[in-house]
Backbone as CSV, one residue per row, in Angstrom:
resi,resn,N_x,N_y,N_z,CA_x,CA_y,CA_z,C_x,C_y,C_z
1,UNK,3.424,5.092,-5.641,4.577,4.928,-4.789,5.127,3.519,-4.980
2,UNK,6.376,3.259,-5.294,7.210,1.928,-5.093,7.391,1.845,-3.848
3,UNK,7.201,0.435,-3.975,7.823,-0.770,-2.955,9.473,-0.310,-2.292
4,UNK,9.380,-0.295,-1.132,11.331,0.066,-0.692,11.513,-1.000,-0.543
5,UNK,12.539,-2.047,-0.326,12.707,-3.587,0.188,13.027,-2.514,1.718
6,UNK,13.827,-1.405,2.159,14.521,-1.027,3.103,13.375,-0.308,4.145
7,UNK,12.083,-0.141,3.461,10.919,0.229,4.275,10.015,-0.351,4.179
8,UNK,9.677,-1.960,3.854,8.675,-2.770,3.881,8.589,-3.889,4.406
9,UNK,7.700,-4.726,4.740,7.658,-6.004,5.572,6.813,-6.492,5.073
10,UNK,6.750,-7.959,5.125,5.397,-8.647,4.810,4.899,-9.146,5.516
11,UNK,3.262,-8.955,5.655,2.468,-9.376,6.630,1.328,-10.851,5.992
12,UNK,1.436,-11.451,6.452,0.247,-12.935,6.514,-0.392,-13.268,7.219
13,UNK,-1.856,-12.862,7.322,-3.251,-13.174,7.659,-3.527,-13.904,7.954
14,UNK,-3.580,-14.995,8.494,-4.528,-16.017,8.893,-4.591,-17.414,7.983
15,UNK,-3.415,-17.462,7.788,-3.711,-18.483,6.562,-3.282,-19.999,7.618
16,UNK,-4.801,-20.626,8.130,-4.782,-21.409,8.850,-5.204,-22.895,8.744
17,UNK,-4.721,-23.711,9.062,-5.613,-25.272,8.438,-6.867,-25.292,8.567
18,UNK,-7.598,-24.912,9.737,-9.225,-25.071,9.905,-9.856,-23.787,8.483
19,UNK,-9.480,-22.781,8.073,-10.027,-22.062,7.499,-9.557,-22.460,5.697
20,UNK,-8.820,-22.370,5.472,-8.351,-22.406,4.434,-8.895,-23.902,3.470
21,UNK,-9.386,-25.032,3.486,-10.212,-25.677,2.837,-11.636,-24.862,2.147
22,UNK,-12.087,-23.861,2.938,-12.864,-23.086,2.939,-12.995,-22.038,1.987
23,UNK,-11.599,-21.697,1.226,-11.557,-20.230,0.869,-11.688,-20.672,-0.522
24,UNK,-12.205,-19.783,-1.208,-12.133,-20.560,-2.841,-10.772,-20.089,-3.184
25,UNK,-10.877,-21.050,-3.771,-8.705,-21.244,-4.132,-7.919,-21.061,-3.432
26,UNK,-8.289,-21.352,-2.214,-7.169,-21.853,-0.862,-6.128,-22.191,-1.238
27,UNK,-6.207,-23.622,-1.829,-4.577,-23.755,-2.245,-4.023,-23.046,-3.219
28,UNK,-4.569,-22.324,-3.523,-4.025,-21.363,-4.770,-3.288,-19.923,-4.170
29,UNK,-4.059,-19.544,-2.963,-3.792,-18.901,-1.981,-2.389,-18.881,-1.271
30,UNK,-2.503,-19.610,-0.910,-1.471,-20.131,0.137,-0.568,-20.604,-0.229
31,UNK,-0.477,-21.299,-2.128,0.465,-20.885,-2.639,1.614,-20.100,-3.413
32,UNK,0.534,-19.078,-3.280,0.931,-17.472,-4.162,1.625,-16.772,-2.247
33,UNK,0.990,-17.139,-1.207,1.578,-16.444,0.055,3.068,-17.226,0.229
34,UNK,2.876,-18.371,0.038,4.204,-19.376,0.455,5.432,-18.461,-0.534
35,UNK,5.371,-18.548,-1.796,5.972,-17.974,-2.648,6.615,-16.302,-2.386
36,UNK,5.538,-15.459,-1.820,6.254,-13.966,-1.507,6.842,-14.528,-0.540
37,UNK,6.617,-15.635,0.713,7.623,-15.662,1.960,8.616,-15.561,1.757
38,UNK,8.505,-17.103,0.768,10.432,-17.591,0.070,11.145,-16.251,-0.864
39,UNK,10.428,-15.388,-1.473,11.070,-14.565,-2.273,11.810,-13.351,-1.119
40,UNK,10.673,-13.154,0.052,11.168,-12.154,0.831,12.181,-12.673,1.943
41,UNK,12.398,-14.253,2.123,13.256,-14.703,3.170,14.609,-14.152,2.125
42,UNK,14.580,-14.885,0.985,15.381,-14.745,0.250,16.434,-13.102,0.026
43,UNK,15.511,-12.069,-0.008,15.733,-10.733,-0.266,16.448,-10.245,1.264
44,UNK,15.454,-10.622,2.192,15.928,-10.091,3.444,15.331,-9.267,3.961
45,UNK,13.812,-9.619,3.406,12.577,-8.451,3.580,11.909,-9.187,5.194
46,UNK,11.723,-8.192,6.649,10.962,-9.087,7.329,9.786,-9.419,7.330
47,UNK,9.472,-10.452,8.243,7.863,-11.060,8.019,7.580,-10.959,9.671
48,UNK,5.774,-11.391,9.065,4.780,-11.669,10.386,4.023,-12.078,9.421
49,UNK,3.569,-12.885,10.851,2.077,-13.730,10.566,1.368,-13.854,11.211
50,UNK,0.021,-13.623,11.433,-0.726,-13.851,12.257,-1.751,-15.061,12.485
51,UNK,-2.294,-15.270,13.466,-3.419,-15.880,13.870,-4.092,-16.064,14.187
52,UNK,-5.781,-16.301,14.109,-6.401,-15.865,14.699,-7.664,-16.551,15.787
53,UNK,-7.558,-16.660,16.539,-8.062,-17.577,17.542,-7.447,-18.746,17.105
54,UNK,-6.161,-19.784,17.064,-5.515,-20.513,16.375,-6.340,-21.741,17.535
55,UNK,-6.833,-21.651,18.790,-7.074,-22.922,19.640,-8.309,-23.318,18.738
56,UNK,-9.145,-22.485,18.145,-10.586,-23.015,17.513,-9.990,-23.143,15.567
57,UNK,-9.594,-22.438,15.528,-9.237,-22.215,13.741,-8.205,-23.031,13.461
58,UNK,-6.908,-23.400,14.356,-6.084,-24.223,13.906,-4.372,-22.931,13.618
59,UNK,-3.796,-23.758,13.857,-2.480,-22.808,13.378,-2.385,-23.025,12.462
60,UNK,-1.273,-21.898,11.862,-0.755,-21.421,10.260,-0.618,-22.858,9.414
61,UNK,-1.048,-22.800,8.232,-0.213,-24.012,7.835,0.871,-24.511,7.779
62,UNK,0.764,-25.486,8.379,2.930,-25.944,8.581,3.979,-25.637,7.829
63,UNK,3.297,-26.115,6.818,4.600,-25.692,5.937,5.023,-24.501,5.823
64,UNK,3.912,-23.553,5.577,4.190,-21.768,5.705,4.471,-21.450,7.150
65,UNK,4.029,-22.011,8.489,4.372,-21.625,9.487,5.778,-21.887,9.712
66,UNK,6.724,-23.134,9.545,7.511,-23.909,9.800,8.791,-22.345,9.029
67,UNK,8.717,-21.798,8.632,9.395,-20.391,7.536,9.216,-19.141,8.194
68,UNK,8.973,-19.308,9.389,8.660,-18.229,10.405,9.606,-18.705,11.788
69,UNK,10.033,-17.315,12.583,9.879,-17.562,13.877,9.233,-17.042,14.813
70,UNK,9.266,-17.980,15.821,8.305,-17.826,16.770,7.762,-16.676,17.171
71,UNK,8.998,-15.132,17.437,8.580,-14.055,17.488,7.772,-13.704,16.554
72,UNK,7.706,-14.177,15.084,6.813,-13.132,14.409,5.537,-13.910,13.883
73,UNK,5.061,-14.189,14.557,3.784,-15.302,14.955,3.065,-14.181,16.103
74,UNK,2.184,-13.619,15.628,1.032,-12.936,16.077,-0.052,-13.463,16.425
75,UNK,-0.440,-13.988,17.827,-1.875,-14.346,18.571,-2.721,-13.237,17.929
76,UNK,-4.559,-13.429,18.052,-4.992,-12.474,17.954,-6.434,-12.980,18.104
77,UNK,-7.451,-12.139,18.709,-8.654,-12.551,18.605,-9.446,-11.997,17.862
78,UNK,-9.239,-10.384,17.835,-9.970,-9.109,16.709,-9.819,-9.594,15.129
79,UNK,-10.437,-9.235,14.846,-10.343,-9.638,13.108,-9.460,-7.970,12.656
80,UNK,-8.998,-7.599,12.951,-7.652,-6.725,12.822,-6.770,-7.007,13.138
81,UNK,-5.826,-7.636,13.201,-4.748,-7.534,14.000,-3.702,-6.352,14.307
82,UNK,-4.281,-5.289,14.110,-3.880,-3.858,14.863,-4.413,-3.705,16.094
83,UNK,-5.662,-4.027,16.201,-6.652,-3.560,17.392,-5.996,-4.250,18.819
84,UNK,-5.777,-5.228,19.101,-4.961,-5.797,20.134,-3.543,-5.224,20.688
85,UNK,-2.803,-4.441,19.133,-1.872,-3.756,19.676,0.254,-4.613,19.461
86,UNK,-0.545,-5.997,19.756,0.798,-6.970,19.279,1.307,-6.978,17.904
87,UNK,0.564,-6.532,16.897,1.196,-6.382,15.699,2.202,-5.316,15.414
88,UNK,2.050,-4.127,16.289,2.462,-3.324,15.911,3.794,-2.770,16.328
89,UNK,4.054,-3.880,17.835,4.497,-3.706,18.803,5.955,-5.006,17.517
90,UNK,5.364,-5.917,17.270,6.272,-6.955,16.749,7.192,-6.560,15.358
91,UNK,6.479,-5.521,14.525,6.905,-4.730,13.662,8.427,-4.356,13.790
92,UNK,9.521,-4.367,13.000,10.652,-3.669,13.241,10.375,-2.085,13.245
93,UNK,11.115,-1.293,13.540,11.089,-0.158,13.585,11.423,0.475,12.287
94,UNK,10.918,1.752,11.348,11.357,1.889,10.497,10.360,1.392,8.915
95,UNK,9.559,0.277,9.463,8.808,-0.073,7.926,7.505,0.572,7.987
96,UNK,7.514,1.395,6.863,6.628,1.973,7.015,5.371,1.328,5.713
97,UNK,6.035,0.426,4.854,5.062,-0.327,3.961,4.864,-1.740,4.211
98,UNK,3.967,-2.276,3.766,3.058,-3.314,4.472,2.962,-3.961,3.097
99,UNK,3.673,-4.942,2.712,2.611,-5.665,1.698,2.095,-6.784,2.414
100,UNK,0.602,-7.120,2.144,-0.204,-8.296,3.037,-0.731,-8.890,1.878
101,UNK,-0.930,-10.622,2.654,-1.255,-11.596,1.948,-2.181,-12.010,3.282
102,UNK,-3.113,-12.905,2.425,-3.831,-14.317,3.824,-5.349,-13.793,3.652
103,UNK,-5.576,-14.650,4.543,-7.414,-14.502,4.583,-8.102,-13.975,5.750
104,UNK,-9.551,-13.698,5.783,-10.199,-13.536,4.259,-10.302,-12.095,4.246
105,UNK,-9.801,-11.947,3.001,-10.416,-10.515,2.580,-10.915,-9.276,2.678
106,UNK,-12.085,-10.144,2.663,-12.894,-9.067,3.614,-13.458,-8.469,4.533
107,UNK,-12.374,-9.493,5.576,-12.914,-9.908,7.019,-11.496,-9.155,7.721
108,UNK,-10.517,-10.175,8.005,-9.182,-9.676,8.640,-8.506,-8.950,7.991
109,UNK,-8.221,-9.443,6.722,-7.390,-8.846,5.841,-7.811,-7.541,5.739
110,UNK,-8.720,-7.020,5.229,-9.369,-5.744,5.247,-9.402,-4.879,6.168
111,UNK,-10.231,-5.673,7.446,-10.320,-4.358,8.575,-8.435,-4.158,9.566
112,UNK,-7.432,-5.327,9.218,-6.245,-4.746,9.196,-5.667,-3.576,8.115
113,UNK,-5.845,-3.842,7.109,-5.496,-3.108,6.004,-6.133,-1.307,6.431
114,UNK,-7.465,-1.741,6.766,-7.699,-0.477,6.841,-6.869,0.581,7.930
115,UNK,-7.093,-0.271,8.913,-6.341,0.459,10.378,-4.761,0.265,10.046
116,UNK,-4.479,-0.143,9.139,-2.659,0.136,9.265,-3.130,1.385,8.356
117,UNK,-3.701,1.780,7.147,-3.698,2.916,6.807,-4.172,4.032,7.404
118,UNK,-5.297,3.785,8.291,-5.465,4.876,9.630,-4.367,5.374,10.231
119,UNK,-3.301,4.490,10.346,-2.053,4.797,11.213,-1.214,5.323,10.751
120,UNK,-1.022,5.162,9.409,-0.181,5.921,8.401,0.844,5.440,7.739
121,UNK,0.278,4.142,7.927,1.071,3.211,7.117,0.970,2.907,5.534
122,UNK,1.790,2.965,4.081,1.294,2.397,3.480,1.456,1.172,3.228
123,UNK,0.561,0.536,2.743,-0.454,-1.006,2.366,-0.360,-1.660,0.884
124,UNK,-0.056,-2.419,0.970,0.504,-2.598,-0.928,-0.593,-4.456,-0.398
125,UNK,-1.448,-4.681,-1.420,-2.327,-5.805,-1.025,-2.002,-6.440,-2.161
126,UNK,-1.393,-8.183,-2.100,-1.295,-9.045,-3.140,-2.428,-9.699,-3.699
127,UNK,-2.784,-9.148,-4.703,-4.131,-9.882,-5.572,-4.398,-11.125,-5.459
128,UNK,-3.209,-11.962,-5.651,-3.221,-13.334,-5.957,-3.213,-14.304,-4.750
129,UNK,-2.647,-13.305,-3.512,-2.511,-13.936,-2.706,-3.372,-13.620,-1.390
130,UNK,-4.797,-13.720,-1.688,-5.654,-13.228,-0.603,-7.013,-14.009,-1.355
131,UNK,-7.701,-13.782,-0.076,-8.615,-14.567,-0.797,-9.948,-14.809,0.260
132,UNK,-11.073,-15.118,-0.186,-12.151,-15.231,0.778,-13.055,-16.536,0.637
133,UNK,-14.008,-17.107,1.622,-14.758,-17.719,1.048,-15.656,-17.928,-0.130
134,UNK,-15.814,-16.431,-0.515,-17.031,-16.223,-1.844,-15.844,-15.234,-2.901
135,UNK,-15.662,-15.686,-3.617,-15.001,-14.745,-4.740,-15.462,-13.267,-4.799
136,UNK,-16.952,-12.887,-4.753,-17.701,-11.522,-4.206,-17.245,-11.045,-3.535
137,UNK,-16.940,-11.706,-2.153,-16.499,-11.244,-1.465,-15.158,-10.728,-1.326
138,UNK,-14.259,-11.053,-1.740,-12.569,-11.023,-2.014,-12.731,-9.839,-3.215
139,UNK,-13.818,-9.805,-3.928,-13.622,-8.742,-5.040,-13.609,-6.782,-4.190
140,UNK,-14.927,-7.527,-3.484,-15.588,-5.770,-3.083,-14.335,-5.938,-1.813
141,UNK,-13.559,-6.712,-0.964,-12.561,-6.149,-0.250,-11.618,-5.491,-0.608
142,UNK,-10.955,-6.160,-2.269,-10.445,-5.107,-2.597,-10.357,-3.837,-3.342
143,UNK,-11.349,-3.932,-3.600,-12.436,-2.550,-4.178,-11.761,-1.671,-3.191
144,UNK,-12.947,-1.930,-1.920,-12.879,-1.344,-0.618,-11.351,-0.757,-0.161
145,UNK,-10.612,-1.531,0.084,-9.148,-1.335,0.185,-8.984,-0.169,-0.978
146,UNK,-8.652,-0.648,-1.494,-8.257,0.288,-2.507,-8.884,1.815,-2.460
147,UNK,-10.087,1.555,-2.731,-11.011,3.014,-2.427,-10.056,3.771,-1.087
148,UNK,-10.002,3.433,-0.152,-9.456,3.757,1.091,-7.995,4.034,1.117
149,UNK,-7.188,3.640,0.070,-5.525,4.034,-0.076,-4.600,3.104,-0.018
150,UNK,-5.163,1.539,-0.512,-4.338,0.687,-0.544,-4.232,0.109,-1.553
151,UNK,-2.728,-0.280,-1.997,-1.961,-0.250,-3.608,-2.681,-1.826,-3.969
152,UNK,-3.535,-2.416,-4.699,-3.389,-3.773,-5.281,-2.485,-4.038,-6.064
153,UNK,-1.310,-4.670,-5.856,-0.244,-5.792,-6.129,0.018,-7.174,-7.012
154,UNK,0.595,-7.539,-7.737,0.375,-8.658,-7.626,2.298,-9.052,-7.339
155,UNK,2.333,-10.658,-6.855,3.895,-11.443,-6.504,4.378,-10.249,-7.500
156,UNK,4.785,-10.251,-8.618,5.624,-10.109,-9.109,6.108,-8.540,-9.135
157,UNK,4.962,-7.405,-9.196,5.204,-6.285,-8.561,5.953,-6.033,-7.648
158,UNK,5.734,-6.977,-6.507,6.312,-6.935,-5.015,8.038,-7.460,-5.262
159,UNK,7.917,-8.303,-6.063,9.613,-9.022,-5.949,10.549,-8.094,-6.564
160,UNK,10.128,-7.723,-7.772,11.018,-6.858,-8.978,11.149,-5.346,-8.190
161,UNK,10.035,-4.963,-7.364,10.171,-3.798,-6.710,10.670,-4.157,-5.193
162,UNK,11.112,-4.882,-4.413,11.826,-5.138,-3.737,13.630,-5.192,-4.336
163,UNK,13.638,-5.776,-5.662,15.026,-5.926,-5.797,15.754,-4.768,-6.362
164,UNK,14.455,-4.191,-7.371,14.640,-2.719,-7.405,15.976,-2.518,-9.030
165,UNK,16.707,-3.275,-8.868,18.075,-3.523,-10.061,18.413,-4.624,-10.322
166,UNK,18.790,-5.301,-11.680,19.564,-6.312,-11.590,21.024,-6.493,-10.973
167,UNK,20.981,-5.305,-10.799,22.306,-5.530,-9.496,22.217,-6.068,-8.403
168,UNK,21.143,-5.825,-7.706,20.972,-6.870,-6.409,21.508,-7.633,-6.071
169,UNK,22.347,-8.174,-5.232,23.025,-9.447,-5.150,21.918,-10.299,-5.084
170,UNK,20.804,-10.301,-4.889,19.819,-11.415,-4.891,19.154,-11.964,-5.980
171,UNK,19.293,-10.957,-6.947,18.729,-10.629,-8.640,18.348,-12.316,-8.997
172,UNK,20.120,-12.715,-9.042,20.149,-13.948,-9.726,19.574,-14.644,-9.216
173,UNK,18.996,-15.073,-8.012,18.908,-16.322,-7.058,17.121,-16.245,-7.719
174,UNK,16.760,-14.890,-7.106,14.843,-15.101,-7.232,14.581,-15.191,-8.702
175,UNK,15.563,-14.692,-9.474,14.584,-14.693,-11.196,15.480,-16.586,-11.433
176,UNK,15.933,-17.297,-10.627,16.022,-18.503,-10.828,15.207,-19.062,-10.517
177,UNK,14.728,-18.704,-9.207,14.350,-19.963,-8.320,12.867,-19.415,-8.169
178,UNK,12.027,-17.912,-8.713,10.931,-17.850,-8.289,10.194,-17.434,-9.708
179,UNK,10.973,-16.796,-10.652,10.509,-16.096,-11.743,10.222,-17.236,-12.786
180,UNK,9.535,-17.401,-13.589,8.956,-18.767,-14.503,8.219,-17.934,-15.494
């Protein structure tokens, strides 16, 4: 199944200052997530982000948070952010695909991933842009995912299948400013 830009949203995990020193290739992370933001602010694709216990873990990283608003900034304490119920509620109406980025893996990222596909959502997961403390670990999540009905991705899948034609009025802007 392709990417719709007109039935998808992008979702971001937890990508927080206290955690993210932590993740192997954090900054590698968080700069493959920063990158789908700007490509999807750009397109006109919506976003969320979540957080998770942000008073002990720290909020989003600034710079990626600062590219958000306030509405789509998700509190959360569950390592799902379905289970609480605010994610789903913050969602526009209508998207029924999910591509997700953020951490970790095999922790939030995952047991969300799973329960949006419980719900009947599909899940498109960015390779590049997820990530865990142990590389093992980030591998068998997306094993796992996948086994279970969720698409592994990588940026560039997601952008070219968001724009869908070089007709796009946006065509020109992202294969300038994101494509290399």
């Amino acid at each position: 199944m392709r990417i719709q830009a007109s039935e998808s949203l992008l979702l971001v995990v937890d990508l927080q200052s206290g955690l993210l020193p932590a993740i192997d290739g954090g900054e590698a992370v968080l700069s493959q997530a920063t990158w789908l933001v700007d490509v999807a602010r750009t397109i006109g694709i919506p976003m969320l982000v979540t957080e998770h216990c942000p008073q002990r873990i720290g909020l989003t990283d600034s710079a990626l948070r600062a590219r958000f608003l306030a509405e789509c900034i998700v509190e959360k304490t569950h390592f799902s952010a379905v289970t609480e119920g605010a994610l789903l509620k913050a969602a526009p109406a209508g998207r029924r695909q999910w591509v997700v980025a953020g951490t970790e893996a095999h922790v939030c990222v995952q047991q969300t991933v799973l329960d949006l596909l419980a719900s009947g959502h599909s899940v498109f997961v960015v390779d590049e842009a997820v990530g865990s403390r142990r590389a093992r670990d980030k591998e068998l999540a997306l094993g796992r995912m996948q086994q279970n009905g969720a698409e592994i991705v990588s940026r560039e899948m997601v952008a070219f299948e968001w724009l869908e034609s070089a007709n796009n009025p946006a065509f020109r802007d992202v294969l300038r400013r994101f494509i290399r």
